[in-house]
PyMOL Python script that loads the backbone (N, CA, C, O; Angstrom):
from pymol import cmd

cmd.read_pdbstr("""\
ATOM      1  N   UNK A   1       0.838  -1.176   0.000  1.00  0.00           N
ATOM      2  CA  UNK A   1       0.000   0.000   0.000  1.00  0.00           C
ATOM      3  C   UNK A   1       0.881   1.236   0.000  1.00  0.00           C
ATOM      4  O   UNK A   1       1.891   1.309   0.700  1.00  0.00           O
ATOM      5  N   UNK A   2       0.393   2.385  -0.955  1.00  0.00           N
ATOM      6  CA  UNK A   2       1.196   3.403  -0.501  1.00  0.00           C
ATOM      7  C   UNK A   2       0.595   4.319  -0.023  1.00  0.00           C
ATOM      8  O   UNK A   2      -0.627   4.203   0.078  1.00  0.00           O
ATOM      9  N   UNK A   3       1.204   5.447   0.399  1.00  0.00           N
ATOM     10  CA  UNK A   3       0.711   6.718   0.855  1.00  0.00           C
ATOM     11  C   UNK A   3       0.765   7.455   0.397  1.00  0.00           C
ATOM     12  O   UNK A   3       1.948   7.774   0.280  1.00  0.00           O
ATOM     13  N   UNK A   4      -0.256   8.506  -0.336  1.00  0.00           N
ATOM     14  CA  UNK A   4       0.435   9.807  -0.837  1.00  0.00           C
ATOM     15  C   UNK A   4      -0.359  11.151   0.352  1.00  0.00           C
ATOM     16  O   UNK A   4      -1.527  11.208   0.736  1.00  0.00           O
ATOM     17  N   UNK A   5       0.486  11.828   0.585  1.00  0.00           N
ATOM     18  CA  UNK A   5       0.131  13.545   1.976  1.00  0.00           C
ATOM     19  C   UNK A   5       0.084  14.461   0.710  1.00  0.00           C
ATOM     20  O   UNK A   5       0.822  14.709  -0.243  1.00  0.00           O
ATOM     21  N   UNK A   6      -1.229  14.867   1.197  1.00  0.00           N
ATOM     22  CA  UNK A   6      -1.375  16.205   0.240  1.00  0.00           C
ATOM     23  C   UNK A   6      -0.235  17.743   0.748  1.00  0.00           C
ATOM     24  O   UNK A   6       0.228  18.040   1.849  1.00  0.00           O
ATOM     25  N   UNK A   7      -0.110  18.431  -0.609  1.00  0.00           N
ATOM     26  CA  UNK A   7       1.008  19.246  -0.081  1.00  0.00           C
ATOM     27  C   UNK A   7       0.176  20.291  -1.082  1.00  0.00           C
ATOM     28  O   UNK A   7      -0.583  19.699  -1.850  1.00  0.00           O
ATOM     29  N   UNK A   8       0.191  22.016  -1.227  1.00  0.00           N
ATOM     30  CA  UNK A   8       0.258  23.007  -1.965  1.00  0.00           C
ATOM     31  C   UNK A   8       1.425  23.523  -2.092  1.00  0.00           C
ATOM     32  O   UNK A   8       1.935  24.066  -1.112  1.00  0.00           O
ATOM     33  N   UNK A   9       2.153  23.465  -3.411  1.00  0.00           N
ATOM     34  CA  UNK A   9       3.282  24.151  -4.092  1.00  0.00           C
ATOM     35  C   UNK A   9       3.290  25.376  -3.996  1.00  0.00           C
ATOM     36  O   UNK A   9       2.535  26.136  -4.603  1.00  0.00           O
ATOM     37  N   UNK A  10       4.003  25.633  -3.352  1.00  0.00           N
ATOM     38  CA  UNK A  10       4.285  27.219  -3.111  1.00  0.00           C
ATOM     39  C   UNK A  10       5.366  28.504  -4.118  1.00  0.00           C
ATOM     40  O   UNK A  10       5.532  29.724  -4.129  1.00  0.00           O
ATOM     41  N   UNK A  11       5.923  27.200  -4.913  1.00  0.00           N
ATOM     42  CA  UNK A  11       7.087  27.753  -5.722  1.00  0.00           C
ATOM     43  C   UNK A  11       8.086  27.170  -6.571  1.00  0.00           C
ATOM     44  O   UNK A  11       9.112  26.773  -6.019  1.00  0.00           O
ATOM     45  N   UNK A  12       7.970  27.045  -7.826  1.00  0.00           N
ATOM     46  CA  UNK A  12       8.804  26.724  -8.861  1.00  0.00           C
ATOM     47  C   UNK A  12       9.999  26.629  -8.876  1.00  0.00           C
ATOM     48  O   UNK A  12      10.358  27.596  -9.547  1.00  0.00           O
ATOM     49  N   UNK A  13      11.230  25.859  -8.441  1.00  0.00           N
ATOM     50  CA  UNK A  13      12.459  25.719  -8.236  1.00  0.00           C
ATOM     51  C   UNK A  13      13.267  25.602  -9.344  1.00  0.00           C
ATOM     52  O   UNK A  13      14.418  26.035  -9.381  1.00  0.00           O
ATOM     53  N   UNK A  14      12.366  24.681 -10.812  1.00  0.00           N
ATOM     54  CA  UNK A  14      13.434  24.352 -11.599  1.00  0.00           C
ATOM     55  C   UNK A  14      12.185  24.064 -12.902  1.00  0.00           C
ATOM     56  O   UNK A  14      11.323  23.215 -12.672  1.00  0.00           O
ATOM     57  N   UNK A  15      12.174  24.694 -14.014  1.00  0.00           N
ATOM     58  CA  UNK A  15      11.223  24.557 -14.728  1.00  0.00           C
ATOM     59  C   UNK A  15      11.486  23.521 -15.520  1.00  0.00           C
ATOM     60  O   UNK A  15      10.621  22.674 -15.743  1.00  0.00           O
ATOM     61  N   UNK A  16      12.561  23.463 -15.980  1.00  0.00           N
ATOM     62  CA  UNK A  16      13.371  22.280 -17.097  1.00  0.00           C
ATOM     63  C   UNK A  16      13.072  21.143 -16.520  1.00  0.00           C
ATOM     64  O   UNK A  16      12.679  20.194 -17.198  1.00  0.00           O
ATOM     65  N   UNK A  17      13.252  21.041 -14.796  1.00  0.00           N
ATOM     66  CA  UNK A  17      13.247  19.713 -14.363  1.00  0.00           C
ATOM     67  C   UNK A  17      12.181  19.615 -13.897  1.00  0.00           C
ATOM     68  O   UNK A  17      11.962  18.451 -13.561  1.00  0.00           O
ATOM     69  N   UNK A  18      11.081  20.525 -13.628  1.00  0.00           N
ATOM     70  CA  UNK A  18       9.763  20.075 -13.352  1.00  0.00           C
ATOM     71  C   UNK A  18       9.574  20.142 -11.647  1.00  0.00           C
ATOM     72  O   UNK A  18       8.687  19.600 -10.987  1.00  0.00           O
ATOM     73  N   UNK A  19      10.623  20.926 -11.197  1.00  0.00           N
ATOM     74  CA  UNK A  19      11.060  20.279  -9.660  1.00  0.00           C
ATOM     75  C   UNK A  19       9.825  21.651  -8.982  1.00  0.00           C
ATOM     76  O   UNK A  19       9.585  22.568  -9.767  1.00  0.00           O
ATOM     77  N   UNK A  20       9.295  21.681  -7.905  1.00  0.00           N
ATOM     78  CA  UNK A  20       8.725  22.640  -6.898  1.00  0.00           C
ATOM     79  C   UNK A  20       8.750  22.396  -5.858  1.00  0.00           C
ATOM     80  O   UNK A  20       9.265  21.310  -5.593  1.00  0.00           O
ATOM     81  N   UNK A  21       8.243  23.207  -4.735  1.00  0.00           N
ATOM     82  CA  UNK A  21       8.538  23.144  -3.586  1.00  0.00           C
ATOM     83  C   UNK A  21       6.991  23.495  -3.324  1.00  0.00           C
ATOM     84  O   UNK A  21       6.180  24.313  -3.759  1.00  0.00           O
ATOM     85  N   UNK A  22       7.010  22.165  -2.131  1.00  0.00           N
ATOM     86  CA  UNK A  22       5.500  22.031  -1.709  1.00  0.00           C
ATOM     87  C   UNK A  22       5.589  22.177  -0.256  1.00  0.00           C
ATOM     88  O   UNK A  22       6.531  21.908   0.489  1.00  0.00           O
ATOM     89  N   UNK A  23       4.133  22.775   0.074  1.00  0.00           N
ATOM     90  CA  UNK A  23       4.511  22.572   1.206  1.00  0.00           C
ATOM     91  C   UNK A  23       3.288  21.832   1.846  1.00  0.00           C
ATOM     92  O   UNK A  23       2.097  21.905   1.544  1.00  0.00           O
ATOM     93  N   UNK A  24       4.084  20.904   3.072  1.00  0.00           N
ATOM     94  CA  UNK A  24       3.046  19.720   3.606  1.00  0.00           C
ATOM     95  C   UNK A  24       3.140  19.731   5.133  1.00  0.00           C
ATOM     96  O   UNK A  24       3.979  19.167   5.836  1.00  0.00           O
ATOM     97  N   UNK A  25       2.068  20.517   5.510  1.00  0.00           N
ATOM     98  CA  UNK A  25       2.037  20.753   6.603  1.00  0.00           C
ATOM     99  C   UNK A  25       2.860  20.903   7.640  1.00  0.00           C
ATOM    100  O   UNK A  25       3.179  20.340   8.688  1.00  0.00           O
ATOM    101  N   UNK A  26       3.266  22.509   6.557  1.00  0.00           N
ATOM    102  CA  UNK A  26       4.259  23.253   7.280  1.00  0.00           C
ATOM    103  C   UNK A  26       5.744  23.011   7.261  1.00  0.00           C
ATOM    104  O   UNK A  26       6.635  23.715   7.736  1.00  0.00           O
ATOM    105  N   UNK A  27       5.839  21.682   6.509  1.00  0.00           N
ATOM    106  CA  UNK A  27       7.130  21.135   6.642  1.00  0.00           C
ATOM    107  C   UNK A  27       7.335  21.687   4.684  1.00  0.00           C
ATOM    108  O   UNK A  27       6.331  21.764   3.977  1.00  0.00           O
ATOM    109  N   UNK A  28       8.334  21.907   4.288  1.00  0.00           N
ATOM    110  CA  UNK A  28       8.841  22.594   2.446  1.00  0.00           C
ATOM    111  C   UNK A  28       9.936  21.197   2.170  1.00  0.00           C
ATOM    112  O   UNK A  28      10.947  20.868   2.790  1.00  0.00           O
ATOM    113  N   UNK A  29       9.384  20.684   1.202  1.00  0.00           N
ATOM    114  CA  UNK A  29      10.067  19.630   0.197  1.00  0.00           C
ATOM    115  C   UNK A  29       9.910  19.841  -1.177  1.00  0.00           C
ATOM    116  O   UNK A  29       8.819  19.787  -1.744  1.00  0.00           O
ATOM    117  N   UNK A  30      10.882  20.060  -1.673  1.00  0.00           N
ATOM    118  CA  UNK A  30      11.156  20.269  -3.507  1.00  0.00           C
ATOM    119  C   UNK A  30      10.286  18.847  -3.844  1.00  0.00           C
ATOM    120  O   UNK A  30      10.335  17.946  -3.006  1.00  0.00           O
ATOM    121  N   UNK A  31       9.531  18.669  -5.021  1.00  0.00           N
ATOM    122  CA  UNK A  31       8.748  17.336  -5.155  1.00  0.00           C
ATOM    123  C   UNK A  31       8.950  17.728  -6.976  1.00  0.00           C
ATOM    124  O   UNK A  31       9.032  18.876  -7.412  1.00  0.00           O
ATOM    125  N   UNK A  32       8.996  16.490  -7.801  1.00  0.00           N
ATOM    126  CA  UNK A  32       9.166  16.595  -8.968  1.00  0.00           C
ATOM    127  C   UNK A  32       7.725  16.622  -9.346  1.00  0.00           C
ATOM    128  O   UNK A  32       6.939  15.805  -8.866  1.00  0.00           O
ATOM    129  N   UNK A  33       7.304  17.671 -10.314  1.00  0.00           N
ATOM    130  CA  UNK A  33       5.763  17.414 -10.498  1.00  0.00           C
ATOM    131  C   UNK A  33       5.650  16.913 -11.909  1.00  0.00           C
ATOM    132  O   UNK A  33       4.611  17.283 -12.455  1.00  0.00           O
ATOM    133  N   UNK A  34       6.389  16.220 -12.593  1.00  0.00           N
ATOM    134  CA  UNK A  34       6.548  16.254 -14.237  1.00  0.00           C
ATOM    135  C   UNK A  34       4.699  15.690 -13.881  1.00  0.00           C
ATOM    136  O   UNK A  34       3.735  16.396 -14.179  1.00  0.00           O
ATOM    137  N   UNK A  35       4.612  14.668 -13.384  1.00  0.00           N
ATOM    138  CA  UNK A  35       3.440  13.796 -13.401  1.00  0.00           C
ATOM    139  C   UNK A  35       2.126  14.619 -13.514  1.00  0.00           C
ATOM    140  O   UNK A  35       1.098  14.172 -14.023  1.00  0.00           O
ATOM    141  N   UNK A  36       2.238  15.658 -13.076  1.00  0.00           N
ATOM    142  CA  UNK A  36       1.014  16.534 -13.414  1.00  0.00           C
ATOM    143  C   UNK A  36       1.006  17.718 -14.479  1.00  0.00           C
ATOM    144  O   UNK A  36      -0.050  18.350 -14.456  1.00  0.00           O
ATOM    145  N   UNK A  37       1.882  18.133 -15.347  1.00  0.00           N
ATOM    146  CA  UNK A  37       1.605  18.944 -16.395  1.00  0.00           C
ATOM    147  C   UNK A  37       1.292  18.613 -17.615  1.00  0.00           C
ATOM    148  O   UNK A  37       1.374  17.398 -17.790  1.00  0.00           O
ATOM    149  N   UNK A  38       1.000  19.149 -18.437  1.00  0.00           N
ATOM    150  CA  UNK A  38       0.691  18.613 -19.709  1.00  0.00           C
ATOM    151  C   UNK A  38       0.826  20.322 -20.553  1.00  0.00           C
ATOM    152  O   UNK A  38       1.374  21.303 -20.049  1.00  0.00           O
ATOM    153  N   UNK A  39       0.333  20.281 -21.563  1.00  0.00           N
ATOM    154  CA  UNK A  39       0.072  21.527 -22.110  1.00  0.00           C
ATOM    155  C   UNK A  39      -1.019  22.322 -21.826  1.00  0.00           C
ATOM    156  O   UNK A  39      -0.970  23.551 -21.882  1.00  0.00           O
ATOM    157  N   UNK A  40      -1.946  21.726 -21.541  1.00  0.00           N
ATOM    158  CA  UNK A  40      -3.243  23.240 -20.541  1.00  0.00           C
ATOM    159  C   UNK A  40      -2.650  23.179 -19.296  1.00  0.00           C
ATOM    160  O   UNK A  40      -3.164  24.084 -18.639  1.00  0.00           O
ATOM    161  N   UNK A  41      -1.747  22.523 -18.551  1.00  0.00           N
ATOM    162  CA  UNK A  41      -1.892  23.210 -17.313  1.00  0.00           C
ATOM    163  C   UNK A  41      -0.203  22.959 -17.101  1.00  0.00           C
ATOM    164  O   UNK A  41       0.189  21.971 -16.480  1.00  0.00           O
ATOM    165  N   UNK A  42       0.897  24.116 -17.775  1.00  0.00           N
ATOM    166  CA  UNK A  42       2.815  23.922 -17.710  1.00  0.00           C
ATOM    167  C   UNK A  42       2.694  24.051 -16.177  1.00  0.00           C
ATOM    168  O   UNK A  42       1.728  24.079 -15.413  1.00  0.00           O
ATOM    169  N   UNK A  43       4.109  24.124 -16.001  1.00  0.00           N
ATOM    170  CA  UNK A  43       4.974  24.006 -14.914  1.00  0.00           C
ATOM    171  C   UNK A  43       4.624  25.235 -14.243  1.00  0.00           C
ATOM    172  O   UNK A  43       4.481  25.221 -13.020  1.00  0.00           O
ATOM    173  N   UNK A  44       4.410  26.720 -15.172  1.00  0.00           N
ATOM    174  CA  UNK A  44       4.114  27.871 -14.836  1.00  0.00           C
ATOM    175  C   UNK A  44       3.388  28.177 -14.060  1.00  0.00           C
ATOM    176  O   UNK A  44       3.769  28.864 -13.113  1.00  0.00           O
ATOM    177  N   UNK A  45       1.902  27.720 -14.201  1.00  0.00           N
ATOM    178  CA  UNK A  45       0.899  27.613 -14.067  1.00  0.00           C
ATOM    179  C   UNK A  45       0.595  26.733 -12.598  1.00  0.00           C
ATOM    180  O   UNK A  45      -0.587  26.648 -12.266  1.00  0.00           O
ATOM    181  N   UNK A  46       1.412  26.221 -11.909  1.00  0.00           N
ATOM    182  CA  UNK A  46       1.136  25.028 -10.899  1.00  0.00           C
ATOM    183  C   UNK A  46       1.404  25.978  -9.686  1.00  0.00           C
ATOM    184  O   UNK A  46       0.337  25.728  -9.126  1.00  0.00           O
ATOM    185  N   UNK A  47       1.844  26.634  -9.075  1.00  0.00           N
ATOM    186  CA  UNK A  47       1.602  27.769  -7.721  1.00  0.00           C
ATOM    187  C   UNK A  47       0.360  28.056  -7.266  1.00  0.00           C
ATOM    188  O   UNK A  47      -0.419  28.930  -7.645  1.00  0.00           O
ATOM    189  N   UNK A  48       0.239  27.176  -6.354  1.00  0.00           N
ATOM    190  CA  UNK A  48      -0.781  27.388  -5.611  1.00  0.00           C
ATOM    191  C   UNK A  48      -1.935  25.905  -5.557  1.00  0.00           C
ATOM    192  O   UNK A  48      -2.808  25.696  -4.715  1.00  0.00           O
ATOM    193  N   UNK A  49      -1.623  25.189  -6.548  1.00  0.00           N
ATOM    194  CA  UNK A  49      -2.090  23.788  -6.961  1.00  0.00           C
ATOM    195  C   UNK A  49      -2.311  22.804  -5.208  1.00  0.00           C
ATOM    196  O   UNK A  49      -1.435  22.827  -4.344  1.00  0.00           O
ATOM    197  N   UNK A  50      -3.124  22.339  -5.115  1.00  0.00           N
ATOM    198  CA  UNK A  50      -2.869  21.136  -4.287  1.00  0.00           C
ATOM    199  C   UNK A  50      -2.877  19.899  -5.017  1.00  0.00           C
ATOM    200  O   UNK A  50      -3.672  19.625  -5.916  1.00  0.00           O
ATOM    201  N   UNK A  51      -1.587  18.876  -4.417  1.00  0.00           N
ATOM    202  CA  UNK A  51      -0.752  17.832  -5.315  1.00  0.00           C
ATOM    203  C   UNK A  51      -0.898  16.715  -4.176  1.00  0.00           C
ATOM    204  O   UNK A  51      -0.858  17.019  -2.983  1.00  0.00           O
ATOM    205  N   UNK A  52      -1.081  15.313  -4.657  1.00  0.00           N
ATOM    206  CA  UNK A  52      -0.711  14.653  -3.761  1.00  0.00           C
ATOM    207  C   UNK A  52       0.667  14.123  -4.122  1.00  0.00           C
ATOM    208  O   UNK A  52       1.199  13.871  -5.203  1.00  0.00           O
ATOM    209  N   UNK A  53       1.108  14.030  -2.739  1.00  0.00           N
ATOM    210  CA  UNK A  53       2.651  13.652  -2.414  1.00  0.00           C
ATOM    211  C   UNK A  53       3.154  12.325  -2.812  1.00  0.00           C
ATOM    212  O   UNK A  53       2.165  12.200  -3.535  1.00  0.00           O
ATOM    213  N   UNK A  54       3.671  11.426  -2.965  1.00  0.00           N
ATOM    214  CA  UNK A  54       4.474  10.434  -2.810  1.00  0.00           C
ATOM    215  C   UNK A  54       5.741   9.981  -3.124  1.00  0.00           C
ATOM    216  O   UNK A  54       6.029   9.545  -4.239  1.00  0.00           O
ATOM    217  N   UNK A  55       6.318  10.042  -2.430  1.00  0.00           N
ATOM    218  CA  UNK A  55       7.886   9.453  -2.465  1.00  0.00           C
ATOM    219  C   UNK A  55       8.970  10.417  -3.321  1.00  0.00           C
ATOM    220  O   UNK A  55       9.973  10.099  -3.960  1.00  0.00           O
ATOM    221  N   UNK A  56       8.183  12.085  -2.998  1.00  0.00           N
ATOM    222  CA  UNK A  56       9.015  12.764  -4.134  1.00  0.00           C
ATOM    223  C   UNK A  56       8.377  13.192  -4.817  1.00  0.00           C
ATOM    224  O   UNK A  56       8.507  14.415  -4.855  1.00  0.00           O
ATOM    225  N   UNK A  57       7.428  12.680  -5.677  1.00  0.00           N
ATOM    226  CA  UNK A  57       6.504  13.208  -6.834  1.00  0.00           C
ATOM    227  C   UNK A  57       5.161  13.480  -6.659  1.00  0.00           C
ATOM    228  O   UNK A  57       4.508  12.638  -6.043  1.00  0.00           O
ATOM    229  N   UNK A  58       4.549  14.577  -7.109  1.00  0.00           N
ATOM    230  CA  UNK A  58       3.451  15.004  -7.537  1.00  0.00           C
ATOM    231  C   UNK A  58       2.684  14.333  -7.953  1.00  0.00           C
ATOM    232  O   UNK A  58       2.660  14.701  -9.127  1.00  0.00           O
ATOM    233  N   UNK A  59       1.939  13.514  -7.857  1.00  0.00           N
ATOM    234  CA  UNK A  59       0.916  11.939  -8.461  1.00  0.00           C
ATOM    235  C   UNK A  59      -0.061  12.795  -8.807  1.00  0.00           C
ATOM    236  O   UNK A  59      -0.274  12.765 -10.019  1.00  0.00           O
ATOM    237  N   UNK A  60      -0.791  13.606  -8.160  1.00  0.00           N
ATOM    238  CA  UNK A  60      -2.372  13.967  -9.223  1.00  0.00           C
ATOM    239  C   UNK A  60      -2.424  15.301  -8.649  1.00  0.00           C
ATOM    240  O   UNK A  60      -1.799  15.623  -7.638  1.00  0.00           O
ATOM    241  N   UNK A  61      -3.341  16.230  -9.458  1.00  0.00           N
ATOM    242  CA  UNK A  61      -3.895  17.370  -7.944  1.00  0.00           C
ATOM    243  C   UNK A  61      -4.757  16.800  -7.389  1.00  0.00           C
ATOM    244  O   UNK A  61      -5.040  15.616  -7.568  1.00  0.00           O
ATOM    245  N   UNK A  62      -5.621  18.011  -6.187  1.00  0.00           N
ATOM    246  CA  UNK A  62      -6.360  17.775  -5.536  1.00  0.00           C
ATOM    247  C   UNK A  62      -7.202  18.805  -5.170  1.00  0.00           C
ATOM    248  O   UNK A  62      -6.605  19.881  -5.151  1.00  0.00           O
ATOM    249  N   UNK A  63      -8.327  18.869  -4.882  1.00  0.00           N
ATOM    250  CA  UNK A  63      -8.711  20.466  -4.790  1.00  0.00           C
ATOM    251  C   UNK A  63      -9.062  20.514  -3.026  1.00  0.00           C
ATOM    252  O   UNK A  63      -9.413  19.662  -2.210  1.00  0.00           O
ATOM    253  N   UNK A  64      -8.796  21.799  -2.968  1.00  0.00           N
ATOM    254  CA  UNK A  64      -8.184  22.222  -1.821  1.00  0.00           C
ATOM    255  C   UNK A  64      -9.079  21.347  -0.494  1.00  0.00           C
ATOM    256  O   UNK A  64      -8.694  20.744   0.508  1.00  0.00           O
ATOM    257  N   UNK A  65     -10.517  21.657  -1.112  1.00  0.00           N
ATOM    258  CA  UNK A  65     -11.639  20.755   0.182  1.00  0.00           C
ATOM    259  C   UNK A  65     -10.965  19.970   0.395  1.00  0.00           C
ATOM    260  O   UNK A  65     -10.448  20.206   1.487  1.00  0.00           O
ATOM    261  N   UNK A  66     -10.487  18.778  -0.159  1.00  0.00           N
ATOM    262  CA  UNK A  66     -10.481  17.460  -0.554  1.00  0.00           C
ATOM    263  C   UNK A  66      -9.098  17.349   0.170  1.00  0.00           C
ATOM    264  O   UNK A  66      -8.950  16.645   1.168  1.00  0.00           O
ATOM    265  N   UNK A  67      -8.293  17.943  -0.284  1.00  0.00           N
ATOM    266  CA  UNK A  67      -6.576  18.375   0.357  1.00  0.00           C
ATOM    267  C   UNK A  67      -7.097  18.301   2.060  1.00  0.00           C
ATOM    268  O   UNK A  67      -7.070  17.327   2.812  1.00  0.00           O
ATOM    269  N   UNK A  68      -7.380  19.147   2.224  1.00  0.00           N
ATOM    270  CA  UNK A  68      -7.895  19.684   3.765  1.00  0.00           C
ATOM    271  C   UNK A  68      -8.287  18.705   4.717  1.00  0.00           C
ATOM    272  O   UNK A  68      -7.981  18.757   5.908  1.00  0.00           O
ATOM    273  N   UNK A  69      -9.182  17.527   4.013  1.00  0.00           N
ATOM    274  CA  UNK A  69      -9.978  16.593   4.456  1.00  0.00           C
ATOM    275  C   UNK A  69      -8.992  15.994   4.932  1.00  0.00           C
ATOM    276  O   UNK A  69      -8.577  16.033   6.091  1.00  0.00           O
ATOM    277  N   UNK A  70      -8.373  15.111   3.568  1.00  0.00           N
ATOM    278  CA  UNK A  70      -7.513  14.134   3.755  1.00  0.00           C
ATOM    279  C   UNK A  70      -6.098  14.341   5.160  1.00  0.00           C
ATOM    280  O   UNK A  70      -5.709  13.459   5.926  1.00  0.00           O
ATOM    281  N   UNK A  71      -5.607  15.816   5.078  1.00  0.00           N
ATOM    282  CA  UNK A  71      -4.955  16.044   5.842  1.00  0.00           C
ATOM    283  C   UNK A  71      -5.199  15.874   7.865  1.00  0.00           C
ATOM    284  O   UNK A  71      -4.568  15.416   8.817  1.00  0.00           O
ATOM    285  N   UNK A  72      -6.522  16.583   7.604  1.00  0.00           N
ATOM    286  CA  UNK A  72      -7.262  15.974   8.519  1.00  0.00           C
ATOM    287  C   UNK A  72      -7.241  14.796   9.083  1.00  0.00           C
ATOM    288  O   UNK A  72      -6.652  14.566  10.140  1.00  0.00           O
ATOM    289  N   UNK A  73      -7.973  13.842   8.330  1.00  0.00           N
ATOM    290  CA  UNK A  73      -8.044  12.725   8.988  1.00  0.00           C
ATOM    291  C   UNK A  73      -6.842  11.683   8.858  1.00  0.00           C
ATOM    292  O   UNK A  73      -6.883  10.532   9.292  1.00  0.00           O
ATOM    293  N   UNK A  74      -5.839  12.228   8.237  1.00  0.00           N
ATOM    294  CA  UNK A  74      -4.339  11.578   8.637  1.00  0.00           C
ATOM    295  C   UNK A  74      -3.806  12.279  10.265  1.00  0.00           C
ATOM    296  O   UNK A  74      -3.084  11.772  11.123  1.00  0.00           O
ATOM    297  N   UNK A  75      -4.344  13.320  10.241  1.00  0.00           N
ATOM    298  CA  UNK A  75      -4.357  13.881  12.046  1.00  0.00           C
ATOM    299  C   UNK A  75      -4.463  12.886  12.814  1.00  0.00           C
ATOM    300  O   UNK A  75      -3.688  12.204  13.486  1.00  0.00           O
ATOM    301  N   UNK A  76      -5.812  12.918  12.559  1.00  0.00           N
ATOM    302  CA  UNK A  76      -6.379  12.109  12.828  1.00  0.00           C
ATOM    303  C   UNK A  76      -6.042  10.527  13.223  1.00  0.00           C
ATOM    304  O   UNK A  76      -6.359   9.987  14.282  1.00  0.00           O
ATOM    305  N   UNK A  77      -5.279   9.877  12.049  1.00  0.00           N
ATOM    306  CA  UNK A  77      -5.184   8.757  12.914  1.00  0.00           C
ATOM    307  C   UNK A  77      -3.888   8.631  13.623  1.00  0.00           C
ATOM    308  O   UNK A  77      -3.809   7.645  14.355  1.00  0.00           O
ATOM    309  N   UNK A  78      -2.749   9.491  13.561  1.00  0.00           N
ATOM    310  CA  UNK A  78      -1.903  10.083  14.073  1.00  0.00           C
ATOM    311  C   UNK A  78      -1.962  10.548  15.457  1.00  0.00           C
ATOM    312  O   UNK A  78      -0.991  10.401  16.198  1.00  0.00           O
ATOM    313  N   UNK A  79      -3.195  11.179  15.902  1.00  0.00           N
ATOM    314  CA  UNK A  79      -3.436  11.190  17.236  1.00  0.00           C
ATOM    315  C   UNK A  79      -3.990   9.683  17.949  1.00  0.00           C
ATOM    316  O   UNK A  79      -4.006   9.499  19.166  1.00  0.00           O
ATOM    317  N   UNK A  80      -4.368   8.816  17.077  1.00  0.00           N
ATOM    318  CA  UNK A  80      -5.055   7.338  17.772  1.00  0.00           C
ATOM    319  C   UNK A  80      -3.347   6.689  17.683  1.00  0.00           C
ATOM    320  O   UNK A  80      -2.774   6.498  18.755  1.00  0.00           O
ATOM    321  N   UNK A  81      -2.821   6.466  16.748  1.00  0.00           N
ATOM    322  CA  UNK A  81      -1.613   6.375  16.866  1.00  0.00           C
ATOM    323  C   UNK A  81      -0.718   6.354  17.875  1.00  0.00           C
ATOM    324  O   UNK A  81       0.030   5.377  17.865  1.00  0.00           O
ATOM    325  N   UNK A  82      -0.615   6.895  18.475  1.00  0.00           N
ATOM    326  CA  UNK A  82       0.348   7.665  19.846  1.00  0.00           C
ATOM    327  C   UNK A  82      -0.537   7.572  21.115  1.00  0.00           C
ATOM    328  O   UNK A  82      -0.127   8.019  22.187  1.00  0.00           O
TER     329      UNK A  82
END
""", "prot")
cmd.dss("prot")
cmd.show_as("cartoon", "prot")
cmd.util.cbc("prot")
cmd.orient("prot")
């Protein structure tokens, strides 16, 4: 099973390489987003995006409700957790 943590990109690091910097609750990791651009939506265009995370890369967006949720209830089991 994997995990992907939703993160919002805050800033374009490297356009050639597709690289940004997300940030995931509060914590800033450069994440490669090649996986989510295409030609309606470049590299340019991704500031401010919510992305889910995994292992480095950008796997899909997410819209922000949905971001919020999920973040949530990973709190969530994070506090049953401990």
């Amino acid at each position: 099973m994997c995990l992907g943590i939703p993160g919002q990109i805050i800033e374009i690091t490297d356009i050639v390489n597709k690289l940004a910097t997300v940030n995931i609750s509060g914590v800033k990791r450069e994440v490669n987003i090649a996986c989510i651009v295409d030609e309606e939506h470049p590299v340019e265009s991704c500031v401010g995006d919510w992305v889910l995370v995994h292992v480095g890369f950008a796997m899909n967006r997410l819209d922000e409700e949905e971001a919020v949720e999920t973040l949530k209830l990973l709190q969530e089991v994070a506090a049953v957790m401990n």
